[in-house]
C-alpha positions in Angstrom: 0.9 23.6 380.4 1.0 26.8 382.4 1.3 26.2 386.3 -1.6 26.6 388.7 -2.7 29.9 388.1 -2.9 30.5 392.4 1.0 30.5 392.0 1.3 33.8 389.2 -1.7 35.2 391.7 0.2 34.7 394.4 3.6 36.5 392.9 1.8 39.5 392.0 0.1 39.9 395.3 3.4 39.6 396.7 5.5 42.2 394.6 2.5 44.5 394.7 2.8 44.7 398.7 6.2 44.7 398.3 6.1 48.1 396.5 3.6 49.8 398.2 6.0 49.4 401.8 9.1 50.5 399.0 6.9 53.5 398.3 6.2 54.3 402.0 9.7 55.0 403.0 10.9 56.1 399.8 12.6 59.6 399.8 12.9 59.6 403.5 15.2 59.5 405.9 16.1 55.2 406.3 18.9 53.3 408.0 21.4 52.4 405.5 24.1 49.3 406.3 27.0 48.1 404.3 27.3 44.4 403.4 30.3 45.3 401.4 32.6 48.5 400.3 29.7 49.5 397.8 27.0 47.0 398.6 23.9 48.4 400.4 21.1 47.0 402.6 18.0 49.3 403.8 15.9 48.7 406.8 13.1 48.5 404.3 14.8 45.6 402.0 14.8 43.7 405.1 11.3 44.6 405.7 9.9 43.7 402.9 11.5 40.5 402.9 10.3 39.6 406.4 6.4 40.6 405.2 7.0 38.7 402.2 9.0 35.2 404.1 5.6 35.5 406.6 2.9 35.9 403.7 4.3 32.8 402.0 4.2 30.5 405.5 1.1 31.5 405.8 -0.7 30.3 402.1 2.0 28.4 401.1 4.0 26.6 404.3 5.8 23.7 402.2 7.0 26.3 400.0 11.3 26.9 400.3 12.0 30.5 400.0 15.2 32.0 399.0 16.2 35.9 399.4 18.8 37.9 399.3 18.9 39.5 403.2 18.1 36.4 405.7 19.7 33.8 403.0 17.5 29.8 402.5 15.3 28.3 405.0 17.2 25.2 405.5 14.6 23.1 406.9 12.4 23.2 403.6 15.5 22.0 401.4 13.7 18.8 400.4 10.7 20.9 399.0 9.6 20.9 395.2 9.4 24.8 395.1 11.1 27.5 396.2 10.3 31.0 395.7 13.3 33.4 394.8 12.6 37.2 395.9 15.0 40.3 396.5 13.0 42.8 398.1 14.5 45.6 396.5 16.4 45.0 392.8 18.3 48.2 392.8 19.2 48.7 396.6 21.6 51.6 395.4 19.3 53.1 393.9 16.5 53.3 396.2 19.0 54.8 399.1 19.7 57.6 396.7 16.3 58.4 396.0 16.6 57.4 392.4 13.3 55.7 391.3 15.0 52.7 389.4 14.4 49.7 391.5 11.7 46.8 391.7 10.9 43.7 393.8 11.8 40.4 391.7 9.9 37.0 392.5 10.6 33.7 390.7 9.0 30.8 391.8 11.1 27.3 390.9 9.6 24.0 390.7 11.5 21.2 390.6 14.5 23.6 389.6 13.1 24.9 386.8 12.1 28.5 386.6 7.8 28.3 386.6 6.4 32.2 387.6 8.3 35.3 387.2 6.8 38.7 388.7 8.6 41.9 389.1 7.0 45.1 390.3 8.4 48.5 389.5 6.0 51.1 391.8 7.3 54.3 390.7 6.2 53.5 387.1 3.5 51.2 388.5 4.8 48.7 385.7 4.2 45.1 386.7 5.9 42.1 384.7 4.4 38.4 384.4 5.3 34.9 382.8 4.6 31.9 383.3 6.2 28.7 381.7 4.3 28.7 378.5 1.8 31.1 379.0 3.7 34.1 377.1 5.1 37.5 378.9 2.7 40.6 380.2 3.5 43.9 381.3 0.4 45.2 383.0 -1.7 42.3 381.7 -0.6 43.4 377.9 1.5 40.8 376.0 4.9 41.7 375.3 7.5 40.5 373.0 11.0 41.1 372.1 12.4 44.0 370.0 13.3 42.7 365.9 16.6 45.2 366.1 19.5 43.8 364.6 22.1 43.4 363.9 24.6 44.8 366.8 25.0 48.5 365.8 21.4 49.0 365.7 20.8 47.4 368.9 20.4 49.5 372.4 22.3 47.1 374.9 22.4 47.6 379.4 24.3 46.2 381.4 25.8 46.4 385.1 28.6 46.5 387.2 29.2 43.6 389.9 29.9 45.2 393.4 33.8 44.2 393.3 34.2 46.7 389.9 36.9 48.2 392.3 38.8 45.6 391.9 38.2 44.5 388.8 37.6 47.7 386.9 39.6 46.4 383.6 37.9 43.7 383.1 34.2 45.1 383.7 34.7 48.6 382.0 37.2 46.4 379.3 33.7 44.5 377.9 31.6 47.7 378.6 34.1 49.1 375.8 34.2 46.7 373.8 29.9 46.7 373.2 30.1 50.3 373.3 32.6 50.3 369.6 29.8 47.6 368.4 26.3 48.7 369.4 24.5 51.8 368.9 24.5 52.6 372.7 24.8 51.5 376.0 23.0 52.1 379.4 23.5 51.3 382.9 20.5 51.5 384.9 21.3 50.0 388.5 18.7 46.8 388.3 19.2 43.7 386.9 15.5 42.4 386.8 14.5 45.8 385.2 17.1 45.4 382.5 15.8 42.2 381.8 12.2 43.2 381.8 13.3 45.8 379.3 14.8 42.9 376.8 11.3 41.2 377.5 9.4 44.3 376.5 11.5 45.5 373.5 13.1 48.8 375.1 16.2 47.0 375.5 17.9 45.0 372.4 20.1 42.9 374.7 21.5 42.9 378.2 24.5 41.1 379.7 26.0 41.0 383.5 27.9 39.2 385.6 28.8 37.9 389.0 24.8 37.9 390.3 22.9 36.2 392.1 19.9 34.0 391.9 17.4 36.4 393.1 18.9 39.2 390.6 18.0 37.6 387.1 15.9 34.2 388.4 12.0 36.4 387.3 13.7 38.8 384.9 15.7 35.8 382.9 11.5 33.4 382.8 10.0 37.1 381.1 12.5 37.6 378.3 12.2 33.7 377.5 8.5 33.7 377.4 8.7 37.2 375.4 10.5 35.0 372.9 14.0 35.9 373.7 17.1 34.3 374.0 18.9 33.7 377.4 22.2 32.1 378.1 25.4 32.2 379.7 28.1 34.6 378.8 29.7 31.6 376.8 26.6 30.6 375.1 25.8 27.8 377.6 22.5 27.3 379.0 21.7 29.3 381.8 22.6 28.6 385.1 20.0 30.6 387.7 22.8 30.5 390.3 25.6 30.3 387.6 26.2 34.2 388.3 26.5 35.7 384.8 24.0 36.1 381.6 23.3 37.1 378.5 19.9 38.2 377.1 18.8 39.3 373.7 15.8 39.8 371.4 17.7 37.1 369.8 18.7 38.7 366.9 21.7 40.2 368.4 23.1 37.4 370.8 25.7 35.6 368.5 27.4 38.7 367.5 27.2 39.8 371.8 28.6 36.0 372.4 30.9 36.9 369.7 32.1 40.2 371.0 32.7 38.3 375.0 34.6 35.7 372.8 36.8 37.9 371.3 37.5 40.6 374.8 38.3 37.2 376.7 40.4 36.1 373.8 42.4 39.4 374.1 42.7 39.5 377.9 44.2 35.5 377.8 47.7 34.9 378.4 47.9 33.7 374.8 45.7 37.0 373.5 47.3 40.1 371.5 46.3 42.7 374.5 
């Protein structure tokens, strides 16, 4: 059964708004802070998160939100849903004037993933699901690509802000896919890449060391676009696990597989 449909009304709404203020300020001049050596917050993701953290007290106020810039309201941790939002999915991006970047909603109830919309304004592309009511991009059904296997498969991925200091390890795998599939891209958004497995442009996409608010909506719209989504080891996946793996399906053994076998090489006990 699909979940109240004033929930997936209330998503779009929000990630709508949210990119018409991303739109506003895009390409112009903007304060620009660093949370971390290459980690980036706008004045405009924290505006957008403000508007959307007031527009949810006010038509849903026993509704928990989480989001990336001012962290859980603690005094709603006893409520049934919570709504995971990061203002702008692609922060880096956006303060470069590069027009890959989104706002990413989820809404969880009960801890399990129930609405998913993400909002890209520069292509005006909007992505739905809802828990059994199928994926839509624009209000078009969308489904997984049939590519497979590996080598035929176009794969993105991205690179965890601490790639400084972990550079073999991240670029290692990136290497490793690169020998197995046909190509591999790098776009600077999580939820888009995984909006882009939902929709078929993408064959499979893989990342870790996120957080919830990075892959939470993206992760619900390749599900209900009939893909497969899991951990990096195969596991179920964990919203605030940090790490995923999603595929058209088709491909994910042979990219589980191919994790296996880097991870294997890079033990204490591997050949590398």
């Amino acid at each position: 059964m699909s979940p109240d449909p004033l929930l997936l009304a209330t998503a779009v709404e929000a990630v709508l708004h949210a990119g018409d203020l991303q739109m506003a300020r895009f390409g112009h001049a903007m304060r620009v802070a660093k949370k971390g050596a290459i980690d980036l917050v706008t004045e405009v993701d924290v505006a957008v998160e403000r508007a959307f953290r007031g527009f949810i007290a006010d038509r849903l106020p026993g509704h928990a939100v989480l989001a990336e810039e001012l962290g859980p309201d603690r005094s709603k941790d006893d409520s049934r849903c919570c709504w995971v939002f990061d203002p702008i999915d692609g922060t880096t991006n956006y303060a470069h004037g590069l027009p890959i970047f989104c706002a990413s909603l989820a809404l969880e109830i009960d801890g399990s993933l129930a609405v998913a919309a993400v909002y890209d304004p520069s292509r005006r592309e909007l992505f739905t699901a809802e828990r059994g009511g199928g994926a839509h991009l624009n209000g078009r059904p969308i489904h997984v690509s049939t590519h497979a296997p590996l080598v035929d498969a176009l794969l993105v991925t991205g690179f965890p802000y601490d790639v400084h200091e972990t550079a073999d390890e991240i670029v290692g795998l990136f290497g490793a896919f690169i020998e197995r599939a046909r190509a591999v891209r790098r776009l600077g958004s999580a939820a888009l890449d995984l909006c882009y497995v939902a929709s078929g442009r993408m064959d499979g996409f893989w990342e870790q060391r996120l957080k919830p608010w990075d892959l939470a909506a993206g992760a619900l719209i390749v599900e209900e676009a009939g893909g497969r989504v899991t951990g990096l080891n195969g596991t179920a996946l964990d919203v605030r696990g940090g790490q995923v793996l999603a595929s058209n399906g088709r491909v994910h053994d042979e990219m589980l597989a191919v994790i296996a076998s880097f991870r294997a090489g890079r033990s204490p006990n591997g050949t590398h």
